[in-house]
PDB file of the backbone (N, CA, C, O) and the ligand in Angstrom, with CONECT records:
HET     ZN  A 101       1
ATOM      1  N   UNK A   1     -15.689  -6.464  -4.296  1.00  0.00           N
ATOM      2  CA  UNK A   1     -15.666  -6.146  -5.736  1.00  0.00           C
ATOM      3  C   UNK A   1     -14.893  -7.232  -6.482  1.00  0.00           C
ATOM      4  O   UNK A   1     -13.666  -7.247  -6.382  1.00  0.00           O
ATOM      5  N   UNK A   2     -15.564  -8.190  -7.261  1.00  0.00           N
ATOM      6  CA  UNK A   2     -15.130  -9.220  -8.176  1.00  0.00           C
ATOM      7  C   UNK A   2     -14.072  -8.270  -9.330  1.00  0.00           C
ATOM      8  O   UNK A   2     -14.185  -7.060  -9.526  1.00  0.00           O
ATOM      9  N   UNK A   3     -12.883  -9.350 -10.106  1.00  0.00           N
ATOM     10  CA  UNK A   3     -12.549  -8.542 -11.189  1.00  0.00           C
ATOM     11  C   UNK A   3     -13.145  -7.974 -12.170  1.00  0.00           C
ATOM     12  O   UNK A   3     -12.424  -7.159 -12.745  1.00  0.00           O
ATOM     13  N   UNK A   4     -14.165  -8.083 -12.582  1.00  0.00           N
ATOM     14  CA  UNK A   4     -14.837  -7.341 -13.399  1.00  0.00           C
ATOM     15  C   UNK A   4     -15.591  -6.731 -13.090  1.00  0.00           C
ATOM     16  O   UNK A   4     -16.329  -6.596 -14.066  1.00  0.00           O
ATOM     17  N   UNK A   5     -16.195  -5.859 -11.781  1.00  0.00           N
ATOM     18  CA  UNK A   5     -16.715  -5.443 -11.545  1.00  0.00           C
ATOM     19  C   UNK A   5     -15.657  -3.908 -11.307  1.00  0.00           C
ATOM     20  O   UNK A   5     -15.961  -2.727 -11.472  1.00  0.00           O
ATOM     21  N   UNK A   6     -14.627  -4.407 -10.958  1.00  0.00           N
ATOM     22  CA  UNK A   6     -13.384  -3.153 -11.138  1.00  0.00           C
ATOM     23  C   UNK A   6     -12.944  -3.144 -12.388  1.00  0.00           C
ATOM     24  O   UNK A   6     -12.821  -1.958 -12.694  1.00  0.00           O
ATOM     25  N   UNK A   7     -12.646  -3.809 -13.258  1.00  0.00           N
ATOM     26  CA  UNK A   7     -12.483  -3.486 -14.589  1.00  0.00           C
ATOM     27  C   UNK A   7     -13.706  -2.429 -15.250  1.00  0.00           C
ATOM     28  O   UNK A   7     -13.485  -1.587 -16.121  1.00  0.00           O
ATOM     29  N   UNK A   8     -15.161  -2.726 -14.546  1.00  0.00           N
ATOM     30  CA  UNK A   8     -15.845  -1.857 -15.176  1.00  0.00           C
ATOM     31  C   UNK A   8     -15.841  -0.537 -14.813  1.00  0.00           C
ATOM     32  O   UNK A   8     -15.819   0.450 -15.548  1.00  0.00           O
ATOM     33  N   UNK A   9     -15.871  -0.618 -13.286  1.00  0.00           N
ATOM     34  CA  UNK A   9     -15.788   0.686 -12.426  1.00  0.00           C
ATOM     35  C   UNK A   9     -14.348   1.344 -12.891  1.00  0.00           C
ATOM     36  O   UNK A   9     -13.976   2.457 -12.521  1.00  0.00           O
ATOM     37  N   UNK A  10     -13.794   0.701 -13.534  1.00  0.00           N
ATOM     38  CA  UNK A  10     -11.982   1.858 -14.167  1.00  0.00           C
ATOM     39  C   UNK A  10     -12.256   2.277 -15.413  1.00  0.00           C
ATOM     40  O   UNK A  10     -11.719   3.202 -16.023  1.00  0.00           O
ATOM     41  N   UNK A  11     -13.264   1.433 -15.826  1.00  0.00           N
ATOM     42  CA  UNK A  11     -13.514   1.738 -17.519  1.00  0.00           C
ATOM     43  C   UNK A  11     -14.826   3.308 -17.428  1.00  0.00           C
ATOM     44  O   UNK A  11     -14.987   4.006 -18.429  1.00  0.00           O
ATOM     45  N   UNK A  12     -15.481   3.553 -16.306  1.00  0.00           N
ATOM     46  CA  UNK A  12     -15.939   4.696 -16.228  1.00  0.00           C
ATOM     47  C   UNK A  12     -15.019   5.518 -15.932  1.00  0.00           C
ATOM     48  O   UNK A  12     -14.609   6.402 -16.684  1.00  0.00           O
ATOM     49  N   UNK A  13     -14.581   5.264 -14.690  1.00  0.00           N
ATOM     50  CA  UNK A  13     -13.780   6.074 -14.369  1.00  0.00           C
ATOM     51  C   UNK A  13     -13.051   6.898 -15.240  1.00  0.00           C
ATOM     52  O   UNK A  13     -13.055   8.122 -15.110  1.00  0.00           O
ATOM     53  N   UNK A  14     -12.405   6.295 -16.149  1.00  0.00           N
ATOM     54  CA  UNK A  14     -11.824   6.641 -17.122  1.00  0.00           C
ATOM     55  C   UNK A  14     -12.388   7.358 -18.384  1.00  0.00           C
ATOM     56  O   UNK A  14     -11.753   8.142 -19.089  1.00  0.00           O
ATOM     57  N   UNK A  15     -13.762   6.942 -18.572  1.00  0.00           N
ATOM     58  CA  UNK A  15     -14.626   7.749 -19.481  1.00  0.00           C
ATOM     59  C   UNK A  15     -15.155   8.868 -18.565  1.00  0.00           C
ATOM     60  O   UNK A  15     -16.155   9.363 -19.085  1.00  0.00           O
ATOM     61  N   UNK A  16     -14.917   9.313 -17.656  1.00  0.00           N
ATOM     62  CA  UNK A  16     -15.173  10.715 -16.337  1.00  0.00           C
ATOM     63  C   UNK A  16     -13.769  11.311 -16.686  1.00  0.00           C
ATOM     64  O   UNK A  16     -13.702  12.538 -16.600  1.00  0.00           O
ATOM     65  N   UNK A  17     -12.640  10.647 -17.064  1.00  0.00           N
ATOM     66  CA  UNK A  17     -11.761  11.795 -17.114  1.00  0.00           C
ATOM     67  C   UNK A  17     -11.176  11.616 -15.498  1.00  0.00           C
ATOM     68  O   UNK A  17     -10.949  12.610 -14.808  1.00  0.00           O
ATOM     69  N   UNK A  18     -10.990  10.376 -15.053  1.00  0.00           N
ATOM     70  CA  UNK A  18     -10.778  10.356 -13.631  1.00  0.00           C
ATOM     71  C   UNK A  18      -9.673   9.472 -13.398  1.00  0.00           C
ATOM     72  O   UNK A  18      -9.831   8.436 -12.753  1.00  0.00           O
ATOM     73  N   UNK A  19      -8.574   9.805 -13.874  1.00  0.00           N
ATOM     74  CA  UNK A  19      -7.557   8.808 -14.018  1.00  0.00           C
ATOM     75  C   UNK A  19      -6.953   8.433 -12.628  1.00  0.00           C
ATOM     76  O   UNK A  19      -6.099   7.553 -12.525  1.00  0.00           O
ATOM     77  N   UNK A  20      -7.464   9.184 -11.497  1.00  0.00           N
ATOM     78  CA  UNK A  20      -7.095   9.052 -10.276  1.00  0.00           C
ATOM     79  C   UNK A  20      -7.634   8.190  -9.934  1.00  0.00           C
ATOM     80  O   UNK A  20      -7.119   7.146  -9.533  1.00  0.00           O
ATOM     81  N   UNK A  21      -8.616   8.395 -10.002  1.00  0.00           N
ATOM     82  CA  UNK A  21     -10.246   7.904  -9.244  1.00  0.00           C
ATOM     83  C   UNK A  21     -10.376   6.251  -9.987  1.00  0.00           C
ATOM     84  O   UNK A  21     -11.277   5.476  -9.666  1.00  0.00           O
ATOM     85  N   UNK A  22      -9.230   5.891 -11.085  1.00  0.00           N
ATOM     86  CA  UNK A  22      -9.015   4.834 -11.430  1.00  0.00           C
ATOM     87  C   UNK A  22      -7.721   4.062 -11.105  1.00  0.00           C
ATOM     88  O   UNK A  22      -7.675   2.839 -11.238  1.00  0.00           O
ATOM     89  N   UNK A  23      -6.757   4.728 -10.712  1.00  0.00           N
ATOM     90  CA  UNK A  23      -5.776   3.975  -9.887  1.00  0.00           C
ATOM     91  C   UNK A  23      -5.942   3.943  -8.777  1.00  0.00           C
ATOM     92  O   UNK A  23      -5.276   3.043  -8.265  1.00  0.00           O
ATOM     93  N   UNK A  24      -6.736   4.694  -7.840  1.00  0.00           N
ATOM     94  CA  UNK A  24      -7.569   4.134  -6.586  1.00  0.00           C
ATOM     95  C   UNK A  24      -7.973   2.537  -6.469  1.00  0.00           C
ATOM     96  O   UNK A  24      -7.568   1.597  -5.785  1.00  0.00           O
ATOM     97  N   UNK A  25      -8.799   2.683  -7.305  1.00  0.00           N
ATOM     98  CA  UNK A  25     -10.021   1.654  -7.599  1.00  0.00           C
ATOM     99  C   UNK A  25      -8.798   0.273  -7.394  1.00  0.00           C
ATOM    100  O   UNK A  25      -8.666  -0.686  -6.635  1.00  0.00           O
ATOM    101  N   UNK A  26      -8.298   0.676  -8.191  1.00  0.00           N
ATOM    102  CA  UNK A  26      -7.248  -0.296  -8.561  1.00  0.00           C
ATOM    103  C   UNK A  26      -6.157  -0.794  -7.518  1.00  0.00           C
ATOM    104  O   UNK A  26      -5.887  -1.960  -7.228  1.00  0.00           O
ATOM    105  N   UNK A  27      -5.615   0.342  -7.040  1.00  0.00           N
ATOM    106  CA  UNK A  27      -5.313   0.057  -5.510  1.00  0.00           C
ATOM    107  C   UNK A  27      -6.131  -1.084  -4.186  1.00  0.00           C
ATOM    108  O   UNK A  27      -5.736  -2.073  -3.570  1.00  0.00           O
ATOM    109  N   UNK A  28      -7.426  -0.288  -4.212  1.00  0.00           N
ATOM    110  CA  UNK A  28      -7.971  -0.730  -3.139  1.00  0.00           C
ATOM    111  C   UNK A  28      -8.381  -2.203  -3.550  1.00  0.00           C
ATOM    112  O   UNK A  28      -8.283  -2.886  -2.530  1.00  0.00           O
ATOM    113  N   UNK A  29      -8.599  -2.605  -4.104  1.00  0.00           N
ATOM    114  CA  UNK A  29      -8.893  -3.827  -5.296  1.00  0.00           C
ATOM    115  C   UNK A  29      -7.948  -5.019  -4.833  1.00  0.00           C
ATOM    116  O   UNK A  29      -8.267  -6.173  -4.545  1.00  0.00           O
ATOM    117  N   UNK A  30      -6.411  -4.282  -4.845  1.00  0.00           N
ATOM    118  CA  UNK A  30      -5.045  -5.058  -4.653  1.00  0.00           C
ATOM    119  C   UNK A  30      -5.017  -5.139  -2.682  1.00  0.00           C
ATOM    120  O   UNK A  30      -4.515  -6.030  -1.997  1.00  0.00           O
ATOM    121  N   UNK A  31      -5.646  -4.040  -2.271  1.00  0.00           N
ATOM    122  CA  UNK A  31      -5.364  -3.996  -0.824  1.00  0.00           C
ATOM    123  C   UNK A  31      -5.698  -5.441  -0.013  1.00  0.00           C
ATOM    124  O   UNK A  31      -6.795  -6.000   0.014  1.00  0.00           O
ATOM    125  N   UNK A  32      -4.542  -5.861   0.594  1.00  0.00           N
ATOM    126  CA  UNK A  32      -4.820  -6.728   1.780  1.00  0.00           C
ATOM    127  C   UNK A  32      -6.149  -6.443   3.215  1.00  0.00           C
ATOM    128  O   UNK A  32      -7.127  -5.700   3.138  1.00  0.00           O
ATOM    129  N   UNK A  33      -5.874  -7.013   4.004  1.00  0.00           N
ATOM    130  CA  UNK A  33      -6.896  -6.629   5.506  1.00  0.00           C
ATOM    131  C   UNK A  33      -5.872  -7.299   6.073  1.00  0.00           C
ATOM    132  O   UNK A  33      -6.150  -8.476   6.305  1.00  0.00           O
ATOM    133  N   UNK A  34      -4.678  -6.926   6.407  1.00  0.00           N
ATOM    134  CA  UNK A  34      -3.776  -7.424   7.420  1.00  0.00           C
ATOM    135  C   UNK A  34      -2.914  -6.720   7.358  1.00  0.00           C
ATOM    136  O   UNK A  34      -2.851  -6.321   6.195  1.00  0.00           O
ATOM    137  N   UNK A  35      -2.106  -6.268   7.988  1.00  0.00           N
ATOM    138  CA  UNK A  35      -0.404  -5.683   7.693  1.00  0.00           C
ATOM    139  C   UNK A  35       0.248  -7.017   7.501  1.00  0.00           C
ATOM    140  O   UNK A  35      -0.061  -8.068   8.064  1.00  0.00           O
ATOM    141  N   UNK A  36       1.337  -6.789   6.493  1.00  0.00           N
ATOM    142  CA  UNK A  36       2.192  -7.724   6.332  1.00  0.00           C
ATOM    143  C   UNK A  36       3.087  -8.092   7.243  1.00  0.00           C
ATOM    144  O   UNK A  36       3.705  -9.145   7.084  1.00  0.00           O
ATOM    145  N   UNK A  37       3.201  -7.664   7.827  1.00  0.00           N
ATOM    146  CA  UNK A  37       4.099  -7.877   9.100  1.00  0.00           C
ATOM    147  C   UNK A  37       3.411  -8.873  10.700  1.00  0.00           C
ATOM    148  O   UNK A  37       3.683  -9.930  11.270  1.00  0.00           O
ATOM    149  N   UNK A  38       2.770  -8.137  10.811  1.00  0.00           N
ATOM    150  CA  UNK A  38       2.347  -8.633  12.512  1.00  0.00           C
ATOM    151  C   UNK A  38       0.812  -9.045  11.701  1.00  0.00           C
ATOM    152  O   UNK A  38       0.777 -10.187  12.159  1.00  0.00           O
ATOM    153  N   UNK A  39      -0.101  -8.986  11.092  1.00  0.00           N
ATOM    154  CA  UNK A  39      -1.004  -9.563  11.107  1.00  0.00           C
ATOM    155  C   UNK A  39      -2.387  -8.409  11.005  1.00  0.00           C
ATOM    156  O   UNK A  39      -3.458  -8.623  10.437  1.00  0.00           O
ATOM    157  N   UNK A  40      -2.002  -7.264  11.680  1.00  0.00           N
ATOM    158  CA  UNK A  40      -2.912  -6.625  12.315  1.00  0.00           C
ATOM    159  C   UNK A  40      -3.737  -5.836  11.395  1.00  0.00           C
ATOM    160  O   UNK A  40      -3.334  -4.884  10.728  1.00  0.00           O
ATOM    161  N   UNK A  41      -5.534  -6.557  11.425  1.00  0.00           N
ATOM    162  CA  UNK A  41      -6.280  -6.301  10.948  1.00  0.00           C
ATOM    163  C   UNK A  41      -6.527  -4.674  10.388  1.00  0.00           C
ATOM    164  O   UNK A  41      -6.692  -3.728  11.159  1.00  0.00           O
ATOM    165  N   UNK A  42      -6.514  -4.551   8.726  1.00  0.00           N
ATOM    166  CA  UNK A  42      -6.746  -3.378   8.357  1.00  0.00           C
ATOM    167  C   UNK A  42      -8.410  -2.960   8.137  1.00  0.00           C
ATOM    168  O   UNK A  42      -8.960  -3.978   7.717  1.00  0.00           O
ATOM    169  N   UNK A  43      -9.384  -1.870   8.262  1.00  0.00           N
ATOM    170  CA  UNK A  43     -10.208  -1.695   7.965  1.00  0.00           C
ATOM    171  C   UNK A  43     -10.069  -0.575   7.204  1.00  0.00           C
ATOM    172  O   UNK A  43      -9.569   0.468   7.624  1.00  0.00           O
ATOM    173  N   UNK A  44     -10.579  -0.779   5.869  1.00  0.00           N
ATOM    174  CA  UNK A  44     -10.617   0.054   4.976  1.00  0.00           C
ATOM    175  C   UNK A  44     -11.718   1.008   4.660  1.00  0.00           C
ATOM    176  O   UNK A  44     -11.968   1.724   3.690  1.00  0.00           O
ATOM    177  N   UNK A  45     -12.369   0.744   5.961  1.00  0.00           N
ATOM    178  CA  UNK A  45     -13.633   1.806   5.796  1.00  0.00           C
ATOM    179  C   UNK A  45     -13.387   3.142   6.951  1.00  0.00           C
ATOM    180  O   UNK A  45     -14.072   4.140   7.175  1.00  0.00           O
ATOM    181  N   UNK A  46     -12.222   2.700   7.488  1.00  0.00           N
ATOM    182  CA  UNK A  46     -11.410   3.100   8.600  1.00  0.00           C
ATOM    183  C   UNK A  46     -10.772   4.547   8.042  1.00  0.00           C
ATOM    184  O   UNK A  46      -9.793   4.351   7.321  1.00  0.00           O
ATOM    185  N   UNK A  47     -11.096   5.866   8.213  1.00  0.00           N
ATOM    186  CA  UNK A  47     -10.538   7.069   7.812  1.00  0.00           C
ATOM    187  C   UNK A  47      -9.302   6.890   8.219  1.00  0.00           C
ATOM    188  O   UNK A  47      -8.357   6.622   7.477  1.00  0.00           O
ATOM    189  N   UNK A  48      -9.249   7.058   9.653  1.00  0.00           N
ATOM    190  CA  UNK A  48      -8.445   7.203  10.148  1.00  0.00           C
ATOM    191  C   UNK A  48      -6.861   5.913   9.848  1.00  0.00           C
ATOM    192  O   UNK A  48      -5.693   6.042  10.214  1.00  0.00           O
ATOM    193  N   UNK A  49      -7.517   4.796   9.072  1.00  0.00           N
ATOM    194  CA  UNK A  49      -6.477   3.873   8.926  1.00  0.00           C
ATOM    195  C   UNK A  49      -6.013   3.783   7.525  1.00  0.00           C
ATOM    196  O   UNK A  49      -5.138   3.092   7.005  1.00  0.00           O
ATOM    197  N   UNK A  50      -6.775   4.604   7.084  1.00  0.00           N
ATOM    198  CA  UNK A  50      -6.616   4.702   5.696  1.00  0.00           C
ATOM    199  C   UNK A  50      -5.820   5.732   6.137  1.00  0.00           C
ATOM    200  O   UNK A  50      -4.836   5.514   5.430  1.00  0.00           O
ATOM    201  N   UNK A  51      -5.545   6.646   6.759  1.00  0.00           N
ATOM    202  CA  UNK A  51      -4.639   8.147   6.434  1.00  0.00           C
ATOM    203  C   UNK A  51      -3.267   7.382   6.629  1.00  0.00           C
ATOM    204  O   UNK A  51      -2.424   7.296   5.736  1.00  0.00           O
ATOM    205  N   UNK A  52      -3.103   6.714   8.177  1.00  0.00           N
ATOM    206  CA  UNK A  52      -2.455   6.277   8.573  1.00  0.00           C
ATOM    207  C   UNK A  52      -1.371   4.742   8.388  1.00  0.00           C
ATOM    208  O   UNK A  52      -0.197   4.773   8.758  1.00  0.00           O
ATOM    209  N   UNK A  53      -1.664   4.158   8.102  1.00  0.00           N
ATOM    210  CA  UNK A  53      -1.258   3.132   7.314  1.00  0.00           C
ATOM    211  C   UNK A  53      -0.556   3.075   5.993  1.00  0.00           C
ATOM    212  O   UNK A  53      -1.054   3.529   4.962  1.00  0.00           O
ATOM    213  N   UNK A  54       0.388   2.615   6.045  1.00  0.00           N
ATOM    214  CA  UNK A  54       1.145   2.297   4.822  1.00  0.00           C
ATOM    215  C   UNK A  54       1.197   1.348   3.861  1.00  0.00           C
ATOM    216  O   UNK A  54       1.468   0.153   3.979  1.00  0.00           O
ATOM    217  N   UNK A  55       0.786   2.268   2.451  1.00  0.00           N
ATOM    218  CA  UNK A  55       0.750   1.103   1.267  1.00  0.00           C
ATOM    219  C   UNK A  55       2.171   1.191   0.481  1.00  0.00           C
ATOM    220  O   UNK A  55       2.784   2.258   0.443  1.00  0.00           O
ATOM    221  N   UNK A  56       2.701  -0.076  -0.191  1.00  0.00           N
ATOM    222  CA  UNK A  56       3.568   0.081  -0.625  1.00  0.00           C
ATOM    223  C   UNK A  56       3.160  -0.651  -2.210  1.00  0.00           C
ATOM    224  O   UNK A  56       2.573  -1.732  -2.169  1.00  0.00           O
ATOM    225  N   UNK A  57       3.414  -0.170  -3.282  1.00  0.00           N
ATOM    226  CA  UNK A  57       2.889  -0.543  -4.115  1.00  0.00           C
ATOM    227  C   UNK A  57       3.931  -1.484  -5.624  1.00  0.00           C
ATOM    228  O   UNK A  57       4.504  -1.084  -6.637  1.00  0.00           O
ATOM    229  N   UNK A  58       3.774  -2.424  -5.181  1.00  0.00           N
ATOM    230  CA  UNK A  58       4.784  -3.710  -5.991  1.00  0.00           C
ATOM    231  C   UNK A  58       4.306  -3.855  -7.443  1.00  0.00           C
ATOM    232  O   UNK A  58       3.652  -4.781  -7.923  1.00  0.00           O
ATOM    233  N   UNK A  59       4.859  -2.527  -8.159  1.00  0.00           N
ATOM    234  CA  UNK A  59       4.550  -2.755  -9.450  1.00  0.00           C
ATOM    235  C   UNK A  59       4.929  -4.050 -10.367  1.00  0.00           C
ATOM    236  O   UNK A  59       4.062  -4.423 -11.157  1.00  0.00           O
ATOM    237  N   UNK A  60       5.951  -4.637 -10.326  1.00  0.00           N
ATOM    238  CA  UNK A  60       6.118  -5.377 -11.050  1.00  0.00           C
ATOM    239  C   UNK A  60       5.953  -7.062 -10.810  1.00  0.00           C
ATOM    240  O   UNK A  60       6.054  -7.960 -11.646  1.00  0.00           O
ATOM    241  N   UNK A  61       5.605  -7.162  -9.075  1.00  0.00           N
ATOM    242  CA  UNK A  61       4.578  -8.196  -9.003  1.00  0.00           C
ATOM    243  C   UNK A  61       3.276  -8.359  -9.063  1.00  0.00           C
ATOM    244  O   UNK A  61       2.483  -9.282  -8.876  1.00  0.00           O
ATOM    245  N   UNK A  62       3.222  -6.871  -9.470  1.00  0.00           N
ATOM    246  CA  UNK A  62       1.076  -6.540  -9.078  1.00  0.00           C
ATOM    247  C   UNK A  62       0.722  -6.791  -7.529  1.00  0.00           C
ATOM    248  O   UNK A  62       0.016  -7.637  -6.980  1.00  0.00           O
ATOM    249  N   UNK A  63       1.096  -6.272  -7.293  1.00  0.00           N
ATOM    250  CA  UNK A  63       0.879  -6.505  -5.473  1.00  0.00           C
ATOM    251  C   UNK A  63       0.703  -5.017  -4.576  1.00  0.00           C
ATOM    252  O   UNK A  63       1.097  -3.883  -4.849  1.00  0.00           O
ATOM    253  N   UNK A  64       0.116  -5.422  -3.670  1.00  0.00           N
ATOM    254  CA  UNK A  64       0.258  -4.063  -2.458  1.00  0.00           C
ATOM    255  C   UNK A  64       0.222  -4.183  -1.127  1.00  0.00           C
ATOM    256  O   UNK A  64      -0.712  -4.380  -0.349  1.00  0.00           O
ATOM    257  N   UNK A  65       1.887  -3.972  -0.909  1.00  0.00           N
ATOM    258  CA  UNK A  65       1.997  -4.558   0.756  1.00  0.00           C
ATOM    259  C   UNK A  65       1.236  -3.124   1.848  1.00  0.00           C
ATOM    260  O   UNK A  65       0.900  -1.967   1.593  1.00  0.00           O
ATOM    261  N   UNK A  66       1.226  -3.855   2.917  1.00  0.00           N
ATOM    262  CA  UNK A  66       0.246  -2.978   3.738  1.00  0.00           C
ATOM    263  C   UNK A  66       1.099  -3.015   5.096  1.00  0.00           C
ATOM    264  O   UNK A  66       1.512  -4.041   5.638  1.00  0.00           O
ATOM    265  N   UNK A  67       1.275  -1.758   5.519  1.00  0.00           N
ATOM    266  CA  UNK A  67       2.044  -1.911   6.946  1.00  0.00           C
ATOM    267  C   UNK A  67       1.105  -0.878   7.854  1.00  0.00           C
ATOM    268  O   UNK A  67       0.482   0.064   7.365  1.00  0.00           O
ATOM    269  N   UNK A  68       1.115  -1.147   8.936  1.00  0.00           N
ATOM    270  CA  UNK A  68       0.303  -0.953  10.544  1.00  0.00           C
ATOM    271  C   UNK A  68       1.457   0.017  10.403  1.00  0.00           C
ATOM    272  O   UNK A  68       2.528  -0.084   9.804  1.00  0.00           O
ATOM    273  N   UNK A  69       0.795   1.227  11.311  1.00  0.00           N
ATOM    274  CA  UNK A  69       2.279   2.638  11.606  1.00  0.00           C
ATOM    275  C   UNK A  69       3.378   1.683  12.669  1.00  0.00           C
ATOM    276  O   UNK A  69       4.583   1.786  12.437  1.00  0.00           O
ATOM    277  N   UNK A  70       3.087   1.105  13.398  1.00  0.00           N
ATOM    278  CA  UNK A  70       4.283   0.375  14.321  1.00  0.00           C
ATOM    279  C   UNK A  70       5.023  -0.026  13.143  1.00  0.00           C
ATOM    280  O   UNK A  70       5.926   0.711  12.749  1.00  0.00           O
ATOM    281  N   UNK A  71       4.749  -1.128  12.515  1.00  0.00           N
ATOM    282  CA  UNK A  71       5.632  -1.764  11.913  1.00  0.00           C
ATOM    283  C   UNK A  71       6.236  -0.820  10.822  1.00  0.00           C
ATOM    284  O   UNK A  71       7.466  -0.867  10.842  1.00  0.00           O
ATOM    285  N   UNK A  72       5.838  -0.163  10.086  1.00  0.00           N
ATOM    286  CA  UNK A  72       6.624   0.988   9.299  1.00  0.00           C
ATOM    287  C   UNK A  72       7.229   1.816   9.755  1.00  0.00           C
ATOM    288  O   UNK A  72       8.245   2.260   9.221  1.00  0.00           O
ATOM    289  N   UNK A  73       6.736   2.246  10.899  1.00  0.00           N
ATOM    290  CA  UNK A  73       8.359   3.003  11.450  1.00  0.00           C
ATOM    291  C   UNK A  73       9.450   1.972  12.139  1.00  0.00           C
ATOM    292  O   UNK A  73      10.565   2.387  12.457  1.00  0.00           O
ATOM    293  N   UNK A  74       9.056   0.604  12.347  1.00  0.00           N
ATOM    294  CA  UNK A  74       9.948  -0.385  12.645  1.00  0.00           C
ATOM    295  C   UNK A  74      11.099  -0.795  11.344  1.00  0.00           C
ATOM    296  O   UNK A  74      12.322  -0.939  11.341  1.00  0.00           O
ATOM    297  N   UNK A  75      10.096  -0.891  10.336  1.00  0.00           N
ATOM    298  CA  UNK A  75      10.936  -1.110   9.289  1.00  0.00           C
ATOM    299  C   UNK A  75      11.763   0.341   8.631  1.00  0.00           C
ATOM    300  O   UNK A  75      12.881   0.281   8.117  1.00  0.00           O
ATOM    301  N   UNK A  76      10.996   1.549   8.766  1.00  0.00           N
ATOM    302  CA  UNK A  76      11.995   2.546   8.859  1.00  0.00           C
ATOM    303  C   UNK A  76      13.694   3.021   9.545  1.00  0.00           C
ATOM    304  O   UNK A  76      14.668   3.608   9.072  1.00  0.00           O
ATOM    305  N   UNK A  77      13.401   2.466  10.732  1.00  0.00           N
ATOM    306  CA  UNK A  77      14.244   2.333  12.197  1.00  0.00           C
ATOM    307  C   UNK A  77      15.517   1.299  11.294  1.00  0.00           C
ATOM    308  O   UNK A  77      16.685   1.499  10.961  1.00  0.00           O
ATOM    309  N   UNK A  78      14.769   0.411  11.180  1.00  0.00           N
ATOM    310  CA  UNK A  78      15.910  -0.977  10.266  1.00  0.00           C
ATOM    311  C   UNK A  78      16.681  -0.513   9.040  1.00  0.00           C
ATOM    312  O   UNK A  78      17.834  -0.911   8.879  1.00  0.00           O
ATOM    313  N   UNK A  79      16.175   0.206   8.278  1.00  0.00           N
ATOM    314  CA  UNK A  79      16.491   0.783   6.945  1.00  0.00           C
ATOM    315  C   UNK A  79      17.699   1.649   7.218  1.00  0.00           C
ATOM    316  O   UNK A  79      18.743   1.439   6.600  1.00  0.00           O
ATOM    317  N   UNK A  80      17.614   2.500   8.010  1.00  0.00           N
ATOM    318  CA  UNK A  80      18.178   3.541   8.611  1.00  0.00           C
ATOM    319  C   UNK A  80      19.380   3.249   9.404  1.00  0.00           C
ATOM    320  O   UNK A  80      20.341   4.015   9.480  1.00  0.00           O
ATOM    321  N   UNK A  81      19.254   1.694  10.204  1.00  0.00           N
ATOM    322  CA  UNK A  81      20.183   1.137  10.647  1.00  0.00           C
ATOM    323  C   UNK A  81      21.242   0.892   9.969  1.00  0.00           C
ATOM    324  O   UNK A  81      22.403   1.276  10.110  1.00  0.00           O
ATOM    325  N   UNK A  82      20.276  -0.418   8.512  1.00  0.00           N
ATOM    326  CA  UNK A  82      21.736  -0.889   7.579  1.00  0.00           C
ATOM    327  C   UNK A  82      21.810   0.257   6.664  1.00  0.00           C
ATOM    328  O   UNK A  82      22.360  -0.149   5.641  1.00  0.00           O
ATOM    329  N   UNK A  83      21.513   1.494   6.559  1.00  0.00           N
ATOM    330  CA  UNK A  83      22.329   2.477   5.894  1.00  0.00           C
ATOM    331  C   UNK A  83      23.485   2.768   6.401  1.00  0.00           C
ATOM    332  O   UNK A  83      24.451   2.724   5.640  1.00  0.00           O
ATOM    333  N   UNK A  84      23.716   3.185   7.982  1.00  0.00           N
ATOM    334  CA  UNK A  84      24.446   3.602   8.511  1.00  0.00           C
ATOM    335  C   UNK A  84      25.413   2.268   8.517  1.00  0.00           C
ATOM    336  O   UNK A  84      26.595   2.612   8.485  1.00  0.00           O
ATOM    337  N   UNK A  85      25.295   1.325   8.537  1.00  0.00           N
ATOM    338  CA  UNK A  85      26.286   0.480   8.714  1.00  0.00           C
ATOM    339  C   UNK A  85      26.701   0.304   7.165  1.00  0.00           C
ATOM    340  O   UNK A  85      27.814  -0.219   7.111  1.00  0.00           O
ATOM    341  N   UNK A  86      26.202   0.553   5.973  1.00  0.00           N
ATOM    342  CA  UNK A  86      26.870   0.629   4.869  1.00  0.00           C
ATOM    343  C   UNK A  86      27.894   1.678   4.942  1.00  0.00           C
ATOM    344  O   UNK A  86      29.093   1.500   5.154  1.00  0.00           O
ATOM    345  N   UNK A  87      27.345   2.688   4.762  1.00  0.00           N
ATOM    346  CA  UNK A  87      28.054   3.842   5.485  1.00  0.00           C
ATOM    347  C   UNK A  87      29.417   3.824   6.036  1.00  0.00           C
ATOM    348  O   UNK A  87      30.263   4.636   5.662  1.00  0.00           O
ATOM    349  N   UNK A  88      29.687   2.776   7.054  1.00  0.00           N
ATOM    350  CA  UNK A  88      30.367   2.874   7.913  1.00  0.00           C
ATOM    351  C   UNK A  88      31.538   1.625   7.531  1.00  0.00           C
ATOM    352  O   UNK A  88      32.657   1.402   7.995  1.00  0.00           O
ATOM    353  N   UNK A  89      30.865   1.059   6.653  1.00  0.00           N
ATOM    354  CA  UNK A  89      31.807   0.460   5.687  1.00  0.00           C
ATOM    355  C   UNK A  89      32.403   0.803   4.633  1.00  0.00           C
ATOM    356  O   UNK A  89      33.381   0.158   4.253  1.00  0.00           O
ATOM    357  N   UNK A  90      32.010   1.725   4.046  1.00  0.00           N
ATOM    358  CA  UNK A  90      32.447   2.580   2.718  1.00  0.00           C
ATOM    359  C   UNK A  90      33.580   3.354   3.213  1.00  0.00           C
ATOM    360  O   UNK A  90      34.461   3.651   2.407  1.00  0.00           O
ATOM    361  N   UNK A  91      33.665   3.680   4.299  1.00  0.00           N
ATOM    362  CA  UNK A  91      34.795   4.713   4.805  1.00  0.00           C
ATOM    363  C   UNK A  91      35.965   4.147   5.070  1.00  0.00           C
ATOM    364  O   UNK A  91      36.908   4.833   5.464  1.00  0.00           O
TER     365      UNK A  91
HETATM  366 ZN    ZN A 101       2.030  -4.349  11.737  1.00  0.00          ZN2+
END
């Protein structure tokens, strides 16, 4: 889907009363085919990778990072780490 071919498909969308069904559009539009991390090929026709997979959505660069479940609970695991070590400095 070229940009204007999603600009048009949001401009219905939006005349449907489908304001979802237009930040979708818009989403998938922004979506990579890689996780940002390790590389690993996303298929977006993929149910199952679509449930599973993590989008993260970079409003104010216009962007949408994409993480594989390994690597998001990797980067979860990390998050969780330097909390606790903030944590453990505050005290
Ligand atoms: Zn990954």
């Amino acid at each position: 889907m070229n940009r204007e071919q999603r600009r048009a498909a949001q401009r219905q969308a939006k005349k449907d009363g489908n304001e979802e069904l237009s930040e979708k559009i818009t989403l998938f539009g922004k979506l990579g085919d890689t996780c940002l991390v390790c590389d690993k090929p996303f298929n977006k026709k993929d149910r199952e990778m679509v449930m599973t997979w993590n989008v993260v959505v970079r409003e104010k660069e216009d962007k949408v990072n994409l993480y594989c479940p390994e690597c998001w609970s990797g980067a979860i695991e990390l998050l969780n780490e330097i909390k606790s070590d903030l944590q453990e400095q505050e005290e």
